[in-house]
C-alpha positions as CSV (number, residue, x, y, z in Angstrom):
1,X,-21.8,24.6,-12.3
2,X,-20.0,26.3,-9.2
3,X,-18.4,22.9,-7.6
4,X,-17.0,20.0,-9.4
5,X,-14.8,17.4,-7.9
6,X,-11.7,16.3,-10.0
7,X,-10.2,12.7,-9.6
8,X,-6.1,13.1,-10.5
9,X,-4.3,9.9,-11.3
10,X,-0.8,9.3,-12.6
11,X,-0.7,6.8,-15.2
12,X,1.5,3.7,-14.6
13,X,3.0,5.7,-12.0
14,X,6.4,4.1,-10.7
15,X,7.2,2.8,-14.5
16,X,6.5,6.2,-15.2
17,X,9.2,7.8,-12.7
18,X,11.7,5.3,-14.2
19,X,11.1,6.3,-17.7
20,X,11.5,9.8,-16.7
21,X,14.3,9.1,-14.8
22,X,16.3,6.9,-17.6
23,X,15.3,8.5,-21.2
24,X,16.8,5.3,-23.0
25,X,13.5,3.5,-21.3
26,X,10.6,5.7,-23.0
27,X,8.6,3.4,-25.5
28,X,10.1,0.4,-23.7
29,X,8.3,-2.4,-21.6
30,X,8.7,-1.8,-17.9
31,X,7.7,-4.0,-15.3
32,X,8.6,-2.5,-11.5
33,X,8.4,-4.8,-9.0
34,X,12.2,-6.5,-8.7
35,X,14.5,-9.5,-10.3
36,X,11.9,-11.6,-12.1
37,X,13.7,-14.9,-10.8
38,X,11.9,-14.0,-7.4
39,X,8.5,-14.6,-6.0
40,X,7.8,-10.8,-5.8
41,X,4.6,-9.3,-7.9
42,X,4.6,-6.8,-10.4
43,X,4.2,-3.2,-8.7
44,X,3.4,-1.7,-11.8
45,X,4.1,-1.5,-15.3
46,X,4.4,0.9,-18.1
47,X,1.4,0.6,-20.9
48,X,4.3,-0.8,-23.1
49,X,4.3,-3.5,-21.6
50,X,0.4,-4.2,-20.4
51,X,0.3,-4.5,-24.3
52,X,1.4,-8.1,-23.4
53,X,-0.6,-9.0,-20.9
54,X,1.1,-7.9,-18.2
55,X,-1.1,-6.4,-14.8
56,X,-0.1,-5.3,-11.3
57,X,-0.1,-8.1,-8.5
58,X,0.9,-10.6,-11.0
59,X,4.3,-12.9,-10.3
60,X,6.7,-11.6,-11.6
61,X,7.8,-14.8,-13.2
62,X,5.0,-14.9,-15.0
63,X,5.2,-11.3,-16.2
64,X,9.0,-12.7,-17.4
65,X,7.1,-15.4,-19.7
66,X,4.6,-12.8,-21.3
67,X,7.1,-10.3,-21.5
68,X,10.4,-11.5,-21.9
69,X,11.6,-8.2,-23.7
70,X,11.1,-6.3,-20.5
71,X,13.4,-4.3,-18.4
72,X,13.0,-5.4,-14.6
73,X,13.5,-2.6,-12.0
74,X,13.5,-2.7,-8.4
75,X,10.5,-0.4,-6.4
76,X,12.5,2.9,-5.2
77,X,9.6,4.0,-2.8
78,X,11.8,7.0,-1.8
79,X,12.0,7.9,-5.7
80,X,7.9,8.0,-5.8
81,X,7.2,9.7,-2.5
82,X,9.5,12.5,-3.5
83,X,7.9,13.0,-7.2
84,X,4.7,12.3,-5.2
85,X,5.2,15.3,-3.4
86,X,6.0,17.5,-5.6
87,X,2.4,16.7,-7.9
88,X,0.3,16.9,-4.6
89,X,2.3,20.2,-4.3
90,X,1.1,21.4,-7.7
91,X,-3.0,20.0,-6.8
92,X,-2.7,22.0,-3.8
93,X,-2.2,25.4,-5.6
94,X,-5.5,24.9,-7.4
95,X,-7.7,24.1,-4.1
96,X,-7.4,23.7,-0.4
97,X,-9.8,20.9,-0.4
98,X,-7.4,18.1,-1.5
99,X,-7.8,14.8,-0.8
100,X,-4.5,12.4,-1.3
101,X,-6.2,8.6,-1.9
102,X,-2.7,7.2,-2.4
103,X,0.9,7.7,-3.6
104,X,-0.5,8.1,-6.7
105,X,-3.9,9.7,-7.0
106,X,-6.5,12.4,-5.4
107,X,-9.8,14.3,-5.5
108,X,-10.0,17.7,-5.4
109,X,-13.1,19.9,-5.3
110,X,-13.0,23.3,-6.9
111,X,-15.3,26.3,-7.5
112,X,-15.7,27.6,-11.1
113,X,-14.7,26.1,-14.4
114,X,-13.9,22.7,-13.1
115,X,-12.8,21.1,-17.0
116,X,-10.1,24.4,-17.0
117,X,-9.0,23.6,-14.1
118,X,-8.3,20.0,-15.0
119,X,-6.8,20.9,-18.2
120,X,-4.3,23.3,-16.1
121,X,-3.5,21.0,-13.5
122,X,-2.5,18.4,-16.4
123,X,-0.6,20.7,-18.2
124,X,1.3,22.0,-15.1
125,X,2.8,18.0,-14.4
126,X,3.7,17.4,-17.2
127,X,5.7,20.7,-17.5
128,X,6.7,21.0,-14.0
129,X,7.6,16.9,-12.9
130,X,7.2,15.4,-16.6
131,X,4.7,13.2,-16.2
132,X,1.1,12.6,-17.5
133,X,-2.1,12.6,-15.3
134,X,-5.6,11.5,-16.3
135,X,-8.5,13.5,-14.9
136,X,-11.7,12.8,-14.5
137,X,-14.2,15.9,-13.9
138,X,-17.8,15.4,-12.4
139,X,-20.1,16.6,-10.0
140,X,-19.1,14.0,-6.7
141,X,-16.5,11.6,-6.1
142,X,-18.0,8.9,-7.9
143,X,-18.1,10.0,-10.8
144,X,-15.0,11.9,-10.9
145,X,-13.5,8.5,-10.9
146,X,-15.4,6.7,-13.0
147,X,-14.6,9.3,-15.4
148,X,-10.9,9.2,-15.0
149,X,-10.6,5.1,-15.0
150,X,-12.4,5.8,-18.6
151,X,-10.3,8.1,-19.7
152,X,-6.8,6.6,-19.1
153,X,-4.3,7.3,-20.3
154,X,-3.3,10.6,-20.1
155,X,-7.0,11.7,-20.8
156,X,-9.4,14.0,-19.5
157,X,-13.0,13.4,-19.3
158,X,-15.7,15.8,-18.1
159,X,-19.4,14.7,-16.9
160,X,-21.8,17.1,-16.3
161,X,-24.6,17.0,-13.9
162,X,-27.0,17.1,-16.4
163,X,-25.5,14.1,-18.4
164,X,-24.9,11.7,-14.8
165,X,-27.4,9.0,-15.5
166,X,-27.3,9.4,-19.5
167,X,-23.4,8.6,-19.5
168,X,-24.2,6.0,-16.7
169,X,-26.9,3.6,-17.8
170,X,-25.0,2.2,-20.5
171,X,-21.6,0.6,-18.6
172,X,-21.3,-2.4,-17.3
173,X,-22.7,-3.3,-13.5
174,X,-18.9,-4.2,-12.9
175,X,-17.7,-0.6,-13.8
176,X,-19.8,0.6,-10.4
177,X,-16.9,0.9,-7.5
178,X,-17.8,-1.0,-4.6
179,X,-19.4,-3.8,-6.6
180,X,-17.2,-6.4,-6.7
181,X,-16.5,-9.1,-9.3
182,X,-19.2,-12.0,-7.5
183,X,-21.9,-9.5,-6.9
184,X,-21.2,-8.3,-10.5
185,X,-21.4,-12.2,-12.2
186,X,-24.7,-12.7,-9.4
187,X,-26.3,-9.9,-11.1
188,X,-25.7,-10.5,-14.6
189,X,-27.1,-14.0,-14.1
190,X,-30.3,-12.1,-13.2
191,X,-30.0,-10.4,-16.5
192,X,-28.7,-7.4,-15.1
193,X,-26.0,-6.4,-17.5
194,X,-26.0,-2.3,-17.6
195,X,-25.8,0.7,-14.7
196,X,-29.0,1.4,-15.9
197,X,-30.9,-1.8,-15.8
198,X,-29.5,-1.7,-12.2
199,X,-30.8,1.9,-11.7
200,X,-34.4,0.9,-12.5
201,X,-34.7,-2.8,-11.6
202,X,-37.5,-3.4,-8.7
203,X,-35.9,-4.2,-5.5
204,X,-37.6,-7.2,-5.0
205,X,-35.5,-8.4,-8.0
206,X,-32.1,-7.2,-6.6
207,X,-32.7,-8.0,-2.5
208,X,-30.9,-11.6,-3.1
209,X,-27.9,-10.4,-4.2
210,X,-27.7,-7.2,-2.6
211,X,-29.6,-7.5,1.0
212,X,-29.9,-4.7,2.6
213,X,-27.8,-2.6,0.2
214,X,-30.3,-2.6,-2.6
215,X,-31.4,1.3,-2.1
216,X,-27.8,2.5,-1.2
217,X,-26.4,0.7,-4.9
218,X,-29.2,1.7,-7.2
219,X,-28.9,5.3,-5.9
220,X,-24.8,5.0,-6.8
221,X,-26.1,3.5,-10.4
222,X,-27.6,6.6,-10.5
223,X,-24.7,8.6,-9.9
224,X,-25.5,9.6,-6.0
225,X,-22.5,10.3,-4.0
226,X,-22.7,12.2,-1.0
227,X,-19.2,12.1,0.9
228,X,-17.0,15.3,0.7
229,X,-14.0,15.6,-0.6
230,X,-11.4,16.0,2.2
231,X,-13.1,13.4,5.0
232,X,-11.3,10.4,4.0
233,X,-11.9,7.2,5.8
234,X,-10.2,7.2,9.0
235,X,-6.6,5.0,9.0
236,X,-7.3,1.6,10.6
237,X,-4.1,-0.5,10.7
238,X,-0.5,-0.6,9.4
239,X,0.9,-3.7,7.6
240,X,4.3,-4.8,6.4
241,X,4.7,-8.5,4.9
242,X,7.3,-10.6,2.7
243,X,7.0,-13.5,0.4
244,X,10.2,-15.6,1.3
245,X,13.0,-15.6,-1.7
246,X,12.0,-19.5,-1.2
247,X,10.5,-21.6,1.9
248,X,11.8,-21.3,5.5
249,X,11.0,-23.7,8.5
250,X,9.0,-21.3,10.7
251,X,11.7,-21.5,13.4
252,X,13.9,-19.6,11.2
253,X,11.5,-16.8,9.8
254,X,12.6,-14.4,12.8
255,X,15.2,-11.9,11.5
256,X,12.7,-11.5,8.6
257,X,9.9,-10.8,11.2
258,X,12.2,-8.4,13.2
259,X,13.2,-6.7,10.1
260,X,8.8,-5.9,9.2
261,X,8.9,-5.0,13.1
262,X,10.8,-2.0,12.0
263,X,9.5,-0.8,9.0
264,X,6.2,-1.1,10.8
265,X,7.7,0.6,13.5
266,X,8.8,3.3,11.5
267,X,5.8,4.1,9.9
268,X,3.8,4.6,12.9
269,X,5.9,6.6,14.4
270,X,5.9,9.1,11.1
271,X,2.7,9.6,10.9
272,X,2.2,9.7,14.6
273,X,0.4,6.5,16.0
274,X,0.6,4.1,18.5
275,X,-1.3,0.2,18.1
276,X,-3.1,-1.3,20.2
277,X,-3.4,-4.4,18.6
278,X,-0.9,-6.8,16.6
279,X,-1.8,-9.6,13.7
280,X,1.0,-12.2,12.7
281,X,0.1,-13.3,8.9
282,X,1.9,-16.8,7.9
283,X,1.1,-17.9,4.5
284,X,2.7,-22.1,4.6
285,X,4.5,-23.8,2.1
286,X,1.2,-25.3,1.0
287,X,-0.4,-21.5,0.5
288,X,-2.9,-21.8,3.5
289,X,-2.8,-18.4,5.0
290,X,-3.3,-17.8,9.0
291,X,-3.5,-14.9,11.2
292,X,-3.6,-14.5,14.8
293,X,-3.7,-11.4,16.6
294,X,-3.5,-10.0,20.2
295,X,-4.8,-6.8,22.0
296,X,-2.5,-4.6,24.4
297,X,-3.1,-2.8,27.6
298,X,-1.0,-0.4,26.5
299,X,-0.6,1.1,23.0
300,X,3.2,1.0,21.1
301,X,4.8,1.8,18.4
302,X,8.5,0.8,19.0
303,X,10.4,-2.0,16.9
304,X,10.9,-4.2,20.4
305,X,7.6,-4.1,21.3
306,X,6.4,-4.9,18.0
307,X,8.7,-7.8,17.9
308,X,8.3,-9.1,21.3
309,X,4.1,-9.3,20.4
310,X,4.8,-10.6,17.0
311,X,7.5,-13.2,18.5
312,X,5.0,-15.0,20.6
313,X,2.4,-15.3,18.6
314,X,4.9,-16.7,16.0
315,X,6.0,-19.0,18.9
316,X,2.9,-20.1,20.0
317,X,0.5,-20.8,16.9
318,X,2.7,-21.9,14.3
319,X,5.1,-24.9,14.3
320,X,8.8,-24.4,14.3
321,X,9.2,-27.1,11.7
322,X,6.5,-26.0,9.5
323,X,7.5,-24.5,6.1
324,X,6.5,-20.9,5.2
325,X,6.5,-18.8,2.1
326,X,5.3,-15.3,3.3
327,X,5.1,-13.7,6.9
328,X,3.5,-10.7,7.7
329,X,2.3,-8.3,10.8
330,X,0.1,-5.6,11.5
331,X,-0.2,-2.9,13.8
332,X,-4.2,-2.4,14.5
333,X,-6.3,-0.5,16.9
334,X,-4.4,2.7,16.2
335,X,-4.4,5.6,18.5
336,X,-3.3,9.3,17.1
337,X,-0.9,11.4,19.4
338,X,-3.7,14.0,19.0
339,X,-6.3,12.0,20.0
340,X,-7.4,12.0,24.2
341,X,-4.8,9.9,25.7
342,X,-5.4,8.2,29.1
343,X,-2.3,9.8,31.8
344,X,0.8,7.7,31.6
345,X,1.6,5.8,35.0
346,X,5.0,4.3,34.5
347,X,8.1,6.3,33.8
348,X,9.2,3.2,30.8
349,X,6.6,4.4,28.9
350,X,8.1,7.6,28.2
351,X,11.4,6.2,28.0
352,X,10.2,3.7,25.3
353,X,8.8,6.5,23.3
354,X,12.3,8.7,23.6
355,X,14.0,5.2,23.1
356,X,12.3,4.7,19.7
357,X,12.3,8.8,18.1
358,X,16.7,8.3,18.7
359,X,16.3,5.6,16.8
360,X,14.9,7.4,14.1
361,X,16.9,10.3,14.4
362,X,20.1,8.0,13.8
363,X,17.8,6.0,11.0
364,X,17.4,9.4,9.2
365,X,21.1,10.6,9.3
366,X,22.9,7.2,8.5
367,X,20.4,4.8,7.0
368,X,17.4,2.5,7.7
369,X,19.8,-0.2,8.3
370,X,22.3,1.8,11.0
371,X,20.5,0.6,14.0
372,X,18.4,-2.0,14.5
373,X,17.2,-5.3,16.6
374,X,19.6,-8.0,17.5
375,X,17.0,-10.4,16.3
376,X,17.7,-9.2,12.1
377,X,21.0,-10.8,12.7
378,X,20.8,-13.9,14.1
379,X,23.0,-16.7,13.0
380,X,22.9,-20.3,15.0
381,X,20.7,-19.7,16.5
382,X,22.1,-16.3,18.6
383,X,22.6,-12.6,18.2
384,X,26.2,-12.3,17.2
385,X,28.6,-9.9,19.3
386,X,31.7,-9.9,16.8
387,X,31.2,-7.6,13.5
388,X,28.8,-9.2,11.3
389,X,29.8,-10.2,7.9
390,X,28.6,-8.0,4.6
391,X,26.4,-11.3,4.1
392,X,24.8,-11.2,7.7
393,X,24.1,-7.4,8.1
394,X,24.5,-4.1,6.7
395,X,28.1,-2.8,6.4
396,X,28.8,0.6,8.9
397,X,27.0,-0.7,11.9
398,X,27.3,1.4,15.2
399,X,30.0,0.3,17.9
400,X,32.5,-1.4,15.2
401,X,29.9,-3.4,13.2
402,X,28.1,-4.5,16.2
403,X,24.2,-4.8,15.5
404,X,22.4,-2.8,18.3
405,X,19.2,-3.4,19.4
406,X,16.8,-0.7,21.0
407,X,15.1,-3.2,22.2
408,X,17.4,-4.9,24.6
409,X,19.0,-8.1,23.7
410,X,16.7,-10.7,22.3
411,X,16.5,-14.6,22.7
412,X,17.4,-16.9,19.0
413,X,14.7,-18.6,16.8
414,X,14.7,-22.0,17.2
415,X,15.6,-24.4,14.5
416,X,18.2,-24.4,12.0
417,X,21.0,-22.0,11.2
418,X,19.5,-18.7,9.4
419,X,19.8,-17.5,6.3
420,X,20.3,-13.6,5.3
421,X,16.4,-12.2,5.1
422,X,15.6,-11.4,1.2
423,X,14.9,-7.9,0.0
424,X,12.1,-5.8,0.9
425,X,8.7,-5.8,-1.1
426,X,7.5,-2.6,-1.8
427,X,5.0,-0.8,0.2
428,X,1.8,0.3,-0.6
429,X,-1.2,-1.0,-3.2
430,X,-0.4,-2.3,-7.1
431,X,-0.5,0.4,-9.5
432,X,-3.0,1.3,-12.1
């Protein structure tokens, strides 16, 4: 065969990166994710400790009860971007036609002997970074990943063309990607338990569960997958939330919300969009989750205007008195600086944008915490003037310890005095 596509995944990736990092850990239950006394989730964790019972997205407390031998560690995104890196470095060398899917995983398409090409690629992480990768090797992007989910961990499994719908028919319906876990139950309560009774049932059988999709899913039971490697699905929105160390009235979840603002902020800005659209997530003290979004005239990407969007919304659907456990925001809507932009009219909104790369300039030579809204460290109620205690705010701040705020200043919360916001959750999706 002349083209294969490879699916690359690192196995238990950020557990992985800390049992690289601290050799005393190898063979050793870790669970990434933060202090298990928290409300945080599990990141990821190493195999050791899956043994256990323990999965990604699961409280952490709970991950504490089924693992008790564990060693906790904090996410150190920086740590797994940088290691990141350096595989994605290594894929590249084989192919130009790389696609990245996460921190964590990609597809690459080659020409030639696709399984020696896998076998080289895993060889060259674990020699060259240390870790183990699991490949899976197949004609389209389907099956490359179906292949490397059955071949973890640190496997390598190769399907050939000619062996698609042989290998197929016998897995489970839930094993298809796309098909999620109610469609999967729905189907087997038709009797449909293999990929290959799927493959050959008559649609009239399948159109009640499926709809309109019944062509499109038999076909992928098949092993169809036309998409090209390299043509990733467009980025839609941006999103940054917390689950509260413990419950907050609403009127007091601001310097938490400024605080997202600028990580949300910040990301944007690096890879070079503006929003035209923001979403305020609050998750109460009861677990009922609302959002409420609004569109702009004009798109943004700095912290103020995040938080000034963000701010009313906050202000106007949710209850100052009303307790919360997790707040969240999105950026939505999202225009690229190399997309057509519509002429700018007003001289602010250039200065916004200038306004917002200092800001990162003086983020990436002193710290994400050097410079940021007044609204992080409010206290009674107000932003304070004199130098903020190690408690309040980050220790170093510009101007003697006074927070600064690109922004301008901003108005105080209502409600009670507030408390210091709790660490950051990790970015990104739970690990495999």
């Amino acid at each position: 065969m002349d083209r294969w596509v490879l699916h690359c995944d690192l196995d238990a990736f950020f557990a992985a990166v800390e049992q690289l990092d601290r050799p005393e850990l190898a063979g050793r239950p870790v669970i990434v994710g933060g202090d298990p006394a928290s409300r945080g989730v599990v990141a990821t964790c190493s195999y050791e400790a899956r043994a256990f019972g323990v999965r990604s997205a699961m409280p952490l407390a709970q991950a504490r009860r089924l693992c008790p031998q564990a060693v906790f560690l904090p996410v150190r995104r920086e740590r797994y971007e940088e290691v990141s890196r350096r595989v994605m470095a290594i894929l590249a060398r084989e192919s130009p036609v790389l696609e990245p899917v996460s921190i964590d995983e990609a597809y690459l398409e080659v020409r030639g002997d696709g399984p020696a090409t896998a076998r080289r690629l895993r060889e060259a992480v674990r020699r060259e970074v240390g870790l183990a990768m699991t490949v899976g090797v197949g004609p389209n992007r389907l099956v490359a990943k179906m292949a490397c989910q059955m071949a973890k961990p640190d496997g390598l499994l190769v399907v050939p063309p000619d062996a698609v719908e042989r290998w197929l028919a016998p897995q489970p319906v839930d094993a298809l990607p796309g098909l999620g876990p109610v469609t999967a139950a729905r189907l087997r309560r038709l009797g449909i338990e293999t990929l290959g009774q799927l493959a050959t049932a008559h649609p009239a059988r399948l159109h009640p569960v499926l709809k309109s999709r019944v062509a499109e899913v038999q076909a992928r039971a098949r092993g169809w997958d036309p998409r090209p490697v390299g043509a990733g699905a467009p980025v839609r929105s941006f999103s940054e939330e917390r689950t509260l160390a413990r419950d907050r009235r609403a009127g007091q979840v601001l310097p938490v919300l400024a605080e997202l603002c600028e990580e949300l902020g910040s990301r944007l800005r690096r890879h070079g969009y503006r929003a035209t659209q923001v979403t305020l997530k609050v998750r109460y003290a009861d677990f009922t989750t609302i959002t409420r979004s609004r569109s702009l005239e004009q798109p943004v990407c700095g912290d103020g205007e995040l938080l000034a969007v963000a701010r009313e919304l906050l202000e106007r659907h949710v209850p100052a008195g009303r307790w919360v456990r997790l707040v969240g925001v999105a950026a939505g809507g999202l225009v690229h600086r190399q997309d057509p932009q519509q002429l700018q009219l007003w001289p602010g909104d250039q200065r916004a944008q200038r306004l917002a790369e200092a800001v990162d300039r003086v983020r990436g030579r002193f710290g994400p915490s050097a410079i940021g809204l007044a609204a992080r460290w409010l206290h009674q109620g107000r932003p304070q003037g004199r130098r903020v205690p190690s408690e309040h705010g980050p220790a170093g701040l510009p101007g003697g310890g006074r927070p600064v705020s690109p922004a301008g200043p901003t108005p105080g919360a209502r409600g009670a005095p507030v408390e210091p916001a709790p660490g950051r959750r990790p970015r990104g999706g739970a690990q495999r």
